[in-house]
C-alpha positions in Angstrom: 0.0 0.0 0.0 1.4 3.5 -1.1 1.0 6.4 1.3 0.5 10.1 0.9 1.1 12.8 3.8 0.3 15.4 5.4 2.4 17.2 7.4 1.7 19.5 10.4 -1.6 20.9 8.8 -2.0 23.6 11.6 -5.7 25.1 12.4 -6.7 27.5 15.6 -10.0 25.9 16.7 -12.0 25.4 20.0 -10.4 22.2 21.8 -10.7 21.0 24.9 -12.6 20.7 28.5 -11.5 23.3 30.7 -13.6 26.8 30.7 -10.5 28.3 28.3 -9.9 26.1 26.4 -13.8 26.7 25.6 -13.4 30.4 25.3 -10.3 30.4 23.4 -9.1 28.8 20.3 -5.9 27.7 20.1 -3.3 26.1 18.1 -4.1 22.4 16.5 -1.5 20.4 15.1 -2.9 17.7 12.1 -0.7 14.8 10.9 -2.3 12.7 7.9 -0.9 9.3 6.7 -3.5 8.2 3.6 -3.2 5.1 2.6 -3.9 4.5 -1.6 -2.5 2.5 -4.5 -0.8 5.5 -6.3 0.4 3.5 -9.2 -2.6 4.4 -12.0 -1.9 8.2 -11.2 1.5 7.6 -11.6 1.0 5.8 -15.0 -1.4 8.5 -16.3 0.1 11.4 -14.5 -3.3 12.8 -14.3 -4.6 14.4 -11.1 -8.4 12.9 -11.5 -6.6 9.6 -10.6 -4.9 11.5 -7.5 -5.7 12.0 -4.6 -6.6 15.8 -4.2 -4.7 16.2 -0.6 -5.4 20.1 -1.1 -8.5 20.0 -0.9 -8.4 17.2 2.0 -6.4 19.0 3.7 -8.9 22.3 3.5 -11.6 20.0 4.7 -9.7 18.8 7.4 -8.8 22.7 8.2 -12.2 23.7 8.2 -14.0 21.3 10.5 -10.8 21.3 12.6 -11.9 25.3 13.2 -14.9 24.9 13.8 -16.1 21.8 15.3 -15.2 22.6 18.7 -14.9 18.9 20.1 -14.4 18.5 23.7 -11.3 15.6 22.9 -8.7 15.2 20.8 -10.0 11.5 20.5 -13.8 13.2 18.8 -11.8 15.4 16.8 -9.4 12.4 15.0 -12.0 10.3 14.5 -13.9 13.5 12.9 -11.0 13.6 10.7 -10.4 9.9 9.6 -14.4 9.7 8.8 -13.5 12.9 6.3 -10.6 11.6 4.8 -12.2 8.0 4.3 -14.6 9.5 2.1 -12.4 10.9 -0.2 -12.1 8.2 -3.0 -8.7 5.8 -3.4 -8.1 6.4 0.5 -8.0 2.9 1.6 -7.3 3.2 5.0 -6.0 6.3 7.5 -3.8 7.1 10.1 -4.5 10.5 11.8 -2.6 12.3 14.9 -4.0 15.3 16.2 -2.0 17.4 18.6 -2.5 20.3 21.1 1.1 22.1 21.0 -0.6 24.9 23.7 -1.9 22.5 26.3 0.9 22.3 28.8 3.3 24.3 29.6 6.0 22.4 30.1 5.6 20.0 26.9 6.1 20.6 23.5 2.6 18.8 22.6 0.1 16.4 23.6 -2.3 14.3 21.7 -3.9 11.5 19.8 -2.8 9.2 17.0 -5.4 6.6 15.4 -5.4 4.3 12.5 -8.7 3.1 11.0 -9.5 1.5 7.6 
């Protein structure tokens, strides 16, 4: 199985369960493994036999900013159900970090894999 990525697709959204984290967006780190056969795009070289990661990865952008999930566990599963319905994506894997939640870490989060 080929993969496509992407990497660090960053959002400011409404994330988590204390009051402000509620009141406040901040920053949402997005890490997409897609998992597709990539060879017929390669053979035609056209982009209809692509995957359009663009305009995944504005999908995933735009619920990230406003779906305001209480978990970083809703929100990845949010995202692998949008990217599963793009066509050719086989299976996903899908991290979703909060680089603002602590102070003393550089991020926390959530990494799942469905097919």
């Amino acid at each position: 199985m080929d993969t496509i990525f992407i990497k660090d697709l960053r959002a400011r959204g409404i994330l988590g369960i204390y009051p402000h984290e509620r009141e406040t967006r901040q920053e949402i780190l997005v890490n997409l493994t897609l998992y597709t056969d990539t060879r017929r795009a390669a053979e035609t070289d056209d982009i209809a036999d692509c995957v359009d990661y663009d305009a995944l990865a504005q999908k995933v952008r735009t619920h990230a900013e406003s779906a305001a999930r209480l978990t970083v566990e809703a929100l990845a599963e949010d995202i692998a159900r949008l990217c599963l319905k793009e066509s050719g994506v086989e299976k996903v894997r899908v991290r979703v970090e909060k680089p603002e939640a602590i102070d003393f870490v550089d991020s926390v989060g959530v990494e799942i894999e469905r097919p």
